[in-house]
C-alpha positions as CSV (number, residue, x, y, z in Angstrom):
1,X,0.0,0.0,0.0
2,X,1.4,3.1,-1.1
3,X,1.8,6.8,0.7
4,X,-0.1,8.0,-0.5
5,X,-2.9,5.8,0.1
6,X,-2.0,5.5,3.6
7,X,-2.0,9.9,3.9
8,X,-5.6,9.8,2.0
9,X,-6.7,7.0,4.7
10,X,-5.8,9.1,7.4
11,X,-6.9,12.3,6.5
12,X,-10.2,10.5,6.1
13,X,-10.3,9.1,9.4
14,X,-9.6,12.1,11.0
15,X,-12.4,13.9,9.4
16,X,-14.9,10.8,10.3
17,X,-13.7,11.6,14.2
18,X,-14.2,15.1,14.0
19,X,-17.9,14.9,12.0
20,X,-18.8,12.1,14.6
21,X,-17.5,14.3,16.9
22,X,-18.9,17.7,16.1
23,X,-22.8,15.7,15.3
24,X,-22.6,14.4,19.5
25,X,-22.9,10.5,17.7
26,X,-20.7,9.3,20.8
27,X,-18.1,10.2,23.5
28,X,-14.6,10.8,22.3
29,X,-13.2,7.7,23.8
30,X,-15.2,5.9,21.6
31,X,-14.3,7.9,18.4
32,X,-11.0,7.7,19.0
33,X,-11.0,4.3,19.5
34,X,-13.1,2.8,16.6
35,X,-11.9,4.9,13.5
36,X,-7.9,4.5,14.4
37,X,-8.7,0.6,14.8
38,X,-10.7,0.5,11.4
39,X,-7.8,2.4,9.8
40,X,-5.3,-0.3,11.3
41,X,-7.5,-3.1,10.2
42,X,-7.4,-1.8,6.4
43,X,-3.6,-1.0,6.2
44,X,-3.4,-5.0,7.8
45,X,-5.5,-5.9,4.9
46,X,-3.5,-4.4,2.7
47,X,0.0,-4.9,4.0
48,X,0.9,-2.5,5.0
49,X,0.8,-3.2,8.8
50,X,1.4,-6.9,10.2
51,X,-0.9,-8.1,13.4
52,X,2.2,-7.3,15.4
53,X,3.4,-3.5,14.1
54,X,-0.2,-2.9,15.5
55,X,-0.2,-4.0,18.7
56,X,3.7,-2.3,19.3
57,X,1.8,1.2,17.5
58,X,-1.2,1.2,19.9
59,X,1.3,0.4,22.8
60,X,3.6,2.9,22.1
61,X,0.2,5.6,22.0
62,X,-0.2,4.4,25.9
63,X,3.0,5.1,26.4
64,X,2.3,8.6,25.3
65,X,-0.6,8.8,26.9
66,X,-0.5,7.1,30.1
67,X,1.2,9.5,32.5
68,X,-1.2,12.5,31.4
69,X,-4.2,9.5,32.4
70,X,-2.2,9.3,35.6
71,X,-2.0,12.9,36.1
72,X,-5.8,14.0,35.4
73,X,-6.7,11.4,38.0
74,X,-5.1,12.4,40.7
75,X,-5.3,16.0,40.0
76,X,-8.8,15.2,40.2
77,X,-8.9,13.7,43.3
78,X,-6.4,16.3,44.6
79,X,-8.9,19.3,43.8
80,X,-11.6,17.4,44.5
81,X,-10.2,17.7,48.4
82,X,-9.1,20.8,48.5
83,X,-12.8,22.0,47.0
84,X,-14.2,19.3,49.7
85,X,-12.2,21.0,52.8
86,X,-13.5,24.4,51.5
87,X,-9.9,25.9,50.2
88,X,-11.4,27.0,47.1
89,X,-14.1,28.7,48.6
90,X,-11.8,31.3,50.7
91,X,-9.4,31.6,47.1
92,X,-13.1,32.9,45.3
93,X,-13.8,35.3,48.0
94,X,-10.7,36.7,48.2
95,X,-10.8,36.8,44.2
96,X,-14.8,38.0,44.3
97,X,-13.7,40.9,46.3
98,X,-11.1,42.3,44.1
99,X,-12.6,41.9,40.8
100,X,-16.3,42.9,42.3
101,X,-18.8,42.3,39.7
102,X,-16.3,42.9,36.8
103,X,-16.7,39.8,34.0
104,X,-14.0,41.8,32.3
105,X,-11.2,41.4,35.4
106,X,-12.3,37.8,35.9
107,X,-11.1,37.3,31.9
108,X,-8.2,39.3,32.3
109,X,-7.1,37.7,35.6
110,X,-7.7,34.5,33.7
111,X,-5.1,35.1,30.6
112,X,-2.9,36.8,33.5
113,X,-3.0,33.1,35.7
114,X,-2.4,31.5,32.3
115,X,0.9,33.3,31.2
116,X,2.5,33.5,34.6
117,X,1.4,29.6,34.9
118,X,2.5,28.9,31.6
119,X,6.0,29.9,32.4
120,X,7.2,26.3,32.4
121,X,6.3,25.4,29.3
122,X,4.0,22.7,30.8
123,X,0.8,22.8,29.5
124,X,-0.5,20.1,32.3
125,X,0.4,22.0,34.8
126,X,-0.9,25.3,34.0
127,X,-4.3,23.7,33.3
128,X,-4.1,21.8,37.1
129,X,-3.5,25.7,38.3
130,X,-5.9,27.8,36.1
131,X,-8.8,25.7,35.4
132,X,-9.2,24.5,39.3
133,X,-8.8,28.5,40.9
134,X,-10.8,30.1,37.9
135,X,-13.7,27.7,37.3
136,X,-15.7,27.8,40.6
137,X,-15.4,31.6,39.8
138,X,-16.6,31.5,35.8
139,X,-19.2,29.1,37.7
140,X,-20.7,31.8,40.0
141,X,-20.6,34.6,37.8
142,X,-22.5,32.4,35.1
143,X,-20.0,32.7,32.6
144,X,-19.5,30.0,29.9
145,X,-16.8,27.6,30.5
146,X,-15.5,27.4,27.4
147,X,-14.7,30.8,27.5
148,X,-12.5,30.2,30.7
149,X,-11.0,27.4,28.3
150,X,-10.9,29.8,25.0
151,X,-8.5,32.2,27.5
152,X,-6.5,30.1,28.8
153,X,-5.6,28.3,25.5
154,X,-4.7,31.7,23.8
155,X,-2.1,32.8,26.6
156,X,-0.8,29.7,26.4
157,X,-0.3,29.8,23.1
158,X,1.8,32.3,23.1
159,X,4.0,31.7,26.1
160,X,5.2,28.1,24.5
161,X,7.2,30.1,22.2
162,X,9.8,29.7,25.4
163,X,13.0,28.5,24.3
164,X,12.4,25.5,26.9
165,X,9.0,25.0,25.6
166,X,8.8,22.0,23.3
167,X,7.7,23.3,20.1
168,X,10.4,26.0,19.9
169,X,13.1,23.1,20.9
170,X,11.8,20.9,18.5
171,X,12.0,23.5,15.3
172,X,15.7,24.5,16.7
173,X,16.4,21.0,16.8
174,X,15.5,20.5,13.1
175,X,17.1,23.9,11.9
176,X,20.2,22.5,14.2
177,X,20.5,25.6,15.9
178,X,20.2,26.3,19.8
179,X,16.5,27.0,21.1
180,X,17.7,29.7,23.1
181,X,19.1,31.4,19.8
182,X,15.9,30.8,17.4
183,X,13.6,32.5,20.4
184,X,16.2,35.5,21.0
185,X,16.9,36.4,17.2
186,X,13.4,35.6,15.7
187,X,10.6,35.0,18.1
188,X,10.5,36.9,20.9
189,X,9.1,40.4,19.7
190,X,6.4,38.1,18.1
191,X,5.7,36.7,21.6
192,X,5.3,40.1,23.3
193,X,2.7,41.1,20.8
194,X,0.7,37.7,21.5
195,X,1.1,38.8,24.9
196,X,-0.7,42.0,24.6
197,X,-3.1,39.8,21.9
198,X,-4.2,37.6,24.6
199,X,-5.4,40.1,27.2
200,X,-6.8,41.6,24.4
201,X,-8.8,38.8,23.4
202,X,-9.5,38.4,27.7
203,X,-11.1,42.0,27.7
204,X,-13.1,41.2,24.4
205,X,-14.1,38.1,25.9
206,X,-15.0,39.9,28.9
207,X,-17.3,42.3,27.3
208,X,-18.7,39.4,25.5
209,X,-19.8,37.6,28.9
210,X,-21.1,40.6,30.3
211,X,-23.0,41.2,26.9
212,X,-24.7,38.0,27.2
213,X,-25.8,38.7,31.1
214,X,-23.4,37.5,33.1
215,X,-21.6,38.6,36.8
216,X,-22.8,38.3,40.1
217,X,-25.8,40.8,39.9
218,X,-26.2,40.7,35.6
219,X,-29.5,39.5,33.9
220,X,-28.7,36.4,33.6
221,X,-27.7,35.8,37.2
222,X,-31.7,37.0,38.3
223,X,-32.9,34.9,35.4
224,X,-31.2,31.7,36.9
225,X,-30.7,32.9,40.5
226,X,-33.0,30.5,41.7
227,X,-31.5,27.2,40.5
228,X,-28.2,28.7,41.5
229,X,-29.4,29.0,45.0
230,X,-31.3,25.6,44.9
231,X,-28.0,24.3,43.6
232,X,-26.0,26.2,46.0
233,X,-27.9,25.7,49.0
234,X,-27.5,21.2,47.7
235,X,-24.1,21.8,47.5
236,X,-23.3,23.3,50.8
237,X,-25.7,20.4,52.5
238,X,-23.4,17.8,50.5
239,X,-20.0,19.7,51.6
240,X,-20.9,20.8,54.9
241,X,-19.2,17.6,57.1
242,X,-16.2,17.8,54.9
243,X,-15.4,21.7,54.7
244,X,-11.7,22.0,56.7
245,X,-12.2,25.6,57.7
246,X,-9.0,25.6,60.2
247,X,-7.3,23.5,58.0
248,X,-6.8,26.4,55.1
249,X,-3.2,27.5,55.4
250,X,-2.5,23.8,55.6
251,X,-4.1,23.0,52.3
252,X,-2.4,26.1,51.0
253,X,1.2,25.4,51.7
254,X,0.8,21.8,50.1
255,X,-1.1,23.2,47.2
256,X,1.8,25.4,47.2
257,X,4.3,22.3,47.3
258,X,2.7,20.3,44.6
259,X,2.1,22.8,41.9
260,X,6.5,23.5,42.9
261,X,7.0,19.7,42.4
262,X,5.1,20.1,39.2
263,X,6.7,23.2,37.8
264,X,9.9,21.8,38.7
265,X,9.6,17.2,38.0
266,X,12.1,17.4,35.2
267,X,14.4,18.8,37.4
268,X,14.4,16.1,39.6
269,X,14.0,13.6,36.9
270,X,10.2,13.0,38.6
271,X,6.9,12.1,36.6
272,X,4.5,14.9,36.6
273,X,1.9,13.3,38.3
274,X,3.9,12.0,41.2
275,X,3.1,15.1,43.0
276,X,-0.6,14.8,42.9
277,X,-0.2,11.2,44.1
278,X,1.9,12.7,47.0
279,X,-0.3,15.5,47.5
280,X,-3.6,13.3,47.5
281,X,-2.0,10.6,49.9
282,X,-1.0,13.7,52.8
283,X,-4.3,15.5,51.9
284,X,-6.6,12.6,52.6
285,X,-5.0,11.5,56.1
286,X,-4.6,15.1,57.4
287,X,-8.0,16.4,56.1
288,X,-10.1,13.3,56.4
289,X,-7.7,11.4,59.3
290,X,-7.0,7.8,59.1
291,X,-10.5,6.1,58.6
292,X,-10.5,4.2,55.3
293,X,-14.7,4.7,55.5
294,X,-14.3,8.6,54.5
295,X,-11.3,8.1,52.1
296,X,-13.8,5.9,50.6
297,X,-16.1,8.5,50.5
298,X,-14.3,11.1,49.2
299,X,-12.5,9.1,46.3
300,X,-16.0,8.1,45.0
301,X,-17.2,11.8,45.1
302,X,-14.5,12.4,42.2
303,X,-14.5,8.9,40.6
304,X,-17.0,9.8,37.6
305,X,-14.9,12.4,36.0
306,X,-11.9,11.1,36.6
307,X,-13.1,7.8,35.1
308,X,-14.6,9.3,32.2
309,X,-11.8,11.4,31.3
310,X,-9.1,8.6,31.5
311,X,-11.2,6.6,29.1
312,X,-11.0,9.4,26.7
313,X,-6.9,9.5,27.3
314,X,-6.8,5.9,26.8
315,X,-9.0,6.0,23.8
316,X,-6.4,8.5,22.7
317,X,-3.7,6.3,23.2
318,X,-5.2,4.2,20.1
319,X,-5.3,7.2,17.9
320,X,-2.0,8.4,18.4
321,X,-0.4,5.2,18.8
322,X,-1.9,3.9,14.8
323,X,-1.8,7.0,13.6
324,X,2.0,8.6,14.6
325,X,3.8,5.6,14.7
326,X,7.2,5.1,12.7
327,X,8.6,2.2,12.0
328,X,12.0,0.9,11.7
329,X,13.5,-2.3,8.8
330,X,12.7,-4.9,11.8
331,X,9.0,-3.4,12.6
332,X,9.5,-1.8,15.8
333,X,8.1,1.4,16.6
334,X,11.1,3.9,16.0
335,X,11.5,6.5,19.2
336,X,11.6,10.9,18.1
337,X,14.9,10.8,18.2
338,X,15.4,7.9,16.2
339,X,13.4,9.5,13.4
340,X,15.9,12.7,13.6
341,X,18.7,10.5,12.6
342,X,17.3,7.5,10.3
343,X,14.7,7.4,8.0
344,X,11.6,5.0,9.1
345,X,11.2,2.0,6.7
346,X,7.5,2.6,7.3
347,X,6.5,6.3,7.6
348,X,3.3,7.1,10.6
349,X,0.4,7.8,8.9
350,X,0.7,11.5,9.7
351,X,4.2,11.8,8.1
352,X,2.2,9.6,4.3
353,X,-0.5,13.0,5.0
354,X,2.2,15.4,5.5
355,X,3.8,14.0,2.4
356,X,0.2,14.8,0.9
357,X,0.1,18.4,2.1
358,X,3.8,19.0,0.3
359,X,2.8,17.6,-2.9
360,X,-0.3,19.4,-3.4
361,X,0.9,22.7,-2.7
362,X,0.8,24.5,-6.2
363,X,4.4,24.9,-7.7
364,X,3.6,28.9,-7.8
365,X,2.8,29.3,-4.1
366,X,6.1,27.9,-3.9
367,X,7.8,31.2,-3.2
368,X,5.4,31.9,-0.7
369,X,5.6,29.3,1.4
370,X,5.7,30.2,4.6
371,X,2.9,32.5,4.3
372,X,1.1,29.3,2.9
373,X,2.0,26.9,5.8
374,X,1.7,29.8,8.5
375,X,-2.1,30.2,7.3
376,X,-2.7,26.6,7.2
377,X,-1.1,25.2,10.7
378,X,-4.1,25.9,12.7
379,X,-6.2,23.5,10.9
380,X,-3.3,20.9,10.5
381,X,-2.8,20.9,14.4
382,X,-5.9,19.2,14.6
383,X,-4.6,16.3,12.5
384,X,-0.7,16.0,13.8
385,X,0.6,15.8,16.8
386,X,3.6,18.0,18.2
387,X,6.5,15.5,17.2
388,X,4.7,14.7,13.8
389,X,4.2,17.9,13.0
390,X,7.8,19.8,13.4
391,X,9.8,16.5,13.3
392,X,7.8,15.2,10.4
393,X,6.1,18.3,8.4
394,X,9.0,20.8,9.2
395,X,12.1,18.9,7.5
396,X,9.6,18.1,4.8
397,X,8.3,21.8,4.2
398,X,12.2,23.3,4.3
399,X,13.1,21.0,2.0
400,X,10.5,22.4,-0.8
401,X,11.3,25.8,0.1
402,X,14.8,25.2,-0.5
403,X,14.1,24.0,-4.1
404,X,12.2,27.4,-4.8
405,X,15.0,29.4,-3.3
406,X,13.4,30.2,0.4
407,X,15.3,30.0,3.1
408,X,14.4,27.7,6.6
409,X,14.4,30.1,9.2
410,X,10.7,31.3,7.9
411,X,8.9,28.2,7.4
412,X,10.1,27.2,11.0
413,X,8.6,29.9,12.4
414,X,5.8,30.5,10.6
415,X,5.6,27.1,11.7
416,X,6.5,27.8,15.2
417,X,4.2,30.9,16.0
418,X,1.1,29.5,13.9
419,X,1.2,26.4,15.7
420,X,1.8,27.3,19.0
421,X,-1.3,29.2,19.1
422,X,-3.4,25.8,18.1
423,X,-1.6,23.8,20.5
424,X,-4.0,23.4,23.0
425,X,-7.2,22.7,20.9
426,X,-5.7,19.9,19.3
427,X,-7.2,16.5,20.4
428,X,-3.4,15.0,19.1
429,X,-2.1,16.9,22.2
430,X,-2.9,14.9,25.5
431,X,-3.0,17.7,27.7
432,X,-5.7,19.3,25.8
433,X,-8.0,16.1,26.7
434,X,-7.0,16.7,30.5
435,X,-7.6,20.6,30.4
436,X,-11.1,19.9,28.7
437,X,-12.0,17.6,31.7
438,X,-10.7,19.3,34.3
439,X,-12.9,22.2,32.8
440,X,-16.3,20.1,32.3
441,X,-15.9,20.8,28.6
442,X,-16.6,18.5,25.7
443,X,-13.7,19.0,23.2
444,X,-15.9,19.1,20.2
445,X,-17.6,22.3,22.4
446,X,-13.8,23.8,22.9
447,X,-12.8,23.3,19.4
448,X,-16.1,24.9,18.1
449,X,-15.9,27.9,20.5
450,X,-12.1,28.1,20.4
451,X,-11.0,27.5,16.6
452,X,-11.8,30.4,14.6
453,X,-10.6,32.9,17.3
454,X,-7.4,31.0,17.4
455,X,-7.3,31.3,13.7
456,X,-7.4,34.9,13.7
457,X,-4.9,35.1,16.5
458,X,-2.1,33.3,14.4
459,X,-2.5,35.1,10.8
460,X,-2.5,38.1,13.4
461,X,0.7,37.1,14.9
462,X,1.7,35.9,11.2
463,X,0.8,39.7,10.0
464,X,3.0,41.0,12.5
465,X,6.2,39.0,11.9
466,X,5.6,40.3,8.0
467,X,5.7,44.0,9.9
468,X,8.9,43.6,11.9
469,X,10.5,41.6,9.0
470,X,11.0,37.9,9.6
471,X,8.3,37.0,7.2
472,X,9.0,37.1,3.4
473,X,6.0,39.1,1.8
């Protein structure tokens, strides 16, 4: 079976999954189980695949996925306490108080959490610290969720342009120059204007929410005060035995720890969701004491969306395990590195796509071409993943422009910047599926609410690096 087959095969299921997706036929565990499997059964058929390449692609996906599945769970559960012993309820106050009945600060303290949170380059992390402080907030002023998710995504975005980020070490890597150099020299004046873009979009947003009647005291606040009191009143009766009032600066001070173990893991060569393991363990026994009856309790307070998020990670793990999966002459799944150095014998089916996207591209937008990839990389970032797409489409995409005369450096990062801004609306990027959860979000809902926006932000930022010159117009 040829490339090209395989690249049309795979652009077809990823339109099934999003269609099936977008028309709420079924959850996306199941969506991005069943289509990935029906892809691997036709490239079996055809032999492209043996019975074995398979089952070493769709483990090597749970390898991918499986410590993000372990992070949303405990993070979960973690949260879940700290809402239980009434942490987050002093946190809103205090926040309630210094925004007042502005929607507007509420957005722009949003995108503010995001960039400072964001520092790391982890976009795990900074979802377990915005979306846990911000949504009980976005909750009480009845303002849409996906908003909340919209904001955060966007300042994101833009602060993964970090040198330490992985994007912007990936592209260096392939341009075989030092990360630190391509973000000083190229991308950093393009990250301070995605800065001011993102609390721009926050304000917009703002006025938006407050349009459509929300804050504390707005329309739609007296339209559905009742049920939030009903709701509120449940709530408080559920919560009331658990709240840990003289507990707070407690909870605080581990909170405090945790999100430091987080920020810092690689540091100390520890998995990322070791800390809220850690953090859950001390939590439970100082909060709740040593009674295996309440830990009980508590753990199955939190078990639905934990469990229903880590079937969507896992289903995940098919989808990017069939369809990013290189492999070498003896059929075993080649590692990112491995790909830097030696061609696969068998190209993932992203790279066959990628292959697609090149040889399409009409000869005369040749000399444009990183005006042609910058437009397009929001919409591919919703077909590759982030090693795919810089280690696979990148090398690719220079090598074109080098045959028409155009030089690397603006293909990466009209690369770069264009992508960074869809990072985090991509279902190929696990921690997208964990910040959806943790926000109550479907991901079809965050892609619809978020895509076009983010769009408009990257030709933006693409606009902009034509201004300051390291675009070719």
């Amino acid at each position: 079976m040829s490339n090209l087959v395989v690249g049309i095969l795979g652009l077809v299921t990823i339109i099934a999954i999003v269609v099936t997706l977008f028309k709420s036929k079924t959850q996306p565990a199941i969506a991005f189980i069943v289509f990935p499997l029906i892809l691997g059964i036709v490239l079996f058929i055809g032999g492209r695949y043996s019975l074995e390449n398979l089952a070493a692609m769709i483990k090597a996906g749970f390898n991918s996925t499986g410590p993000t599945a372990a992070l949303f769970v405990f993070s979960v559960l973690y949260f879940g306490i700290m809402t239980d012993a009434g942490m987050f309820d002093v946190i809103i106050n205090k926040l309630m108080k210094l925004v007042g009945d502005s929607v507007v600060g509420v957005c722009v303290m949003t995108a503010v959490i995001a960039l400072v949170g964001h520092l790391d380059g982890g976009g795990a992390s900074t979802f377990c610290i915005v979306i846990p402080a911000m949504l009980p907030v976005y909750k009480r002023m009845h303002m849409r969720k996906t908003t909340l998710l919209r904001i955060a995504v966007l300042a994101m975005g833009v602060l993964n342009l970090m040198p330490w980020a992985g994007p912007t070490m990936r592209a260096a890597t392939v341009l075989g120059i030092e990360a630190n150099s391509l973000w000083k020299d190229n991308l950093i004046l393009i990250q301070a204007f995605g800065v001011a873009l993102a609390l721009a979009h926050a304000v917009l947003a703002g006025f938006q929410e407050k349009k459509r009647g929300a804050g504390l005291h707005g329309k739609l606040a007296l339209e559905e005060g009742d049920v939030a009191l009903e709701e509120g009143e449940q709530v408080a009766a559920n919560s009331s035995d658990l709240a840990r009032p003289k507990l707070f600066w407690f909870n605080i001070l581990l909170t405090v720890a945790v999100i430091f173990l987080l920020i810092w893991s690689d540091g100390f060569d520890l998995p990322a969701y070791v800390p809220f393991m850690i953090g859950t363990a001390i939590a439970l026994f100082v909060n709740y004491g040593f009674t295996a009856k309440m830990h009980k309790k508590i753990i199955n307070l939190h078990a639905g969306p934990a469990l229903m998020m880590c079937s969507t990670l896992m289903g995940a793990a098919i989808l990017m395990g069939i369809l990013t999966s290189n492999l070498n002459d003896a059929g075993a799944v080649m590692k990112v590195k491995e790909t830097m150095t030696t061609t696969p014998a068998i190209p993932s089916v992203v790279n066959c796509l990628g292959g697609i996207v090149a040889d399409i591209l009409p000869s005369f937008l040749g000399q444009n071409l990183p005006l042609v990839i910058g437009i397009l990389s929001v919409p591919l970032a919703l077909a590759f993943d982030t090693d795919s797409y810089f280690y696979g489409m990148l090398p690719i995409m220079i090598a074109i422009g080098r045959s028409f005369g155009v030089e690397a450096m603006p293909i990466a990062i009209a690369m770069v910047v264009c992508r960074n801004c869809a990072t985090f609306i991509s279902p190929m990027v696990p921690a997208t599926l964990l910040g959806t959860g943790l926000a109550e979000v479907d991901i079809k809902d965050h892609i619809k609410s978020s895509f076009f926006y983010v769009w408009i932000f990257s030709i933006l930022c693409l606009v902009f690096a034509i201004i300051i010159g390291k675009m070719p117009l």
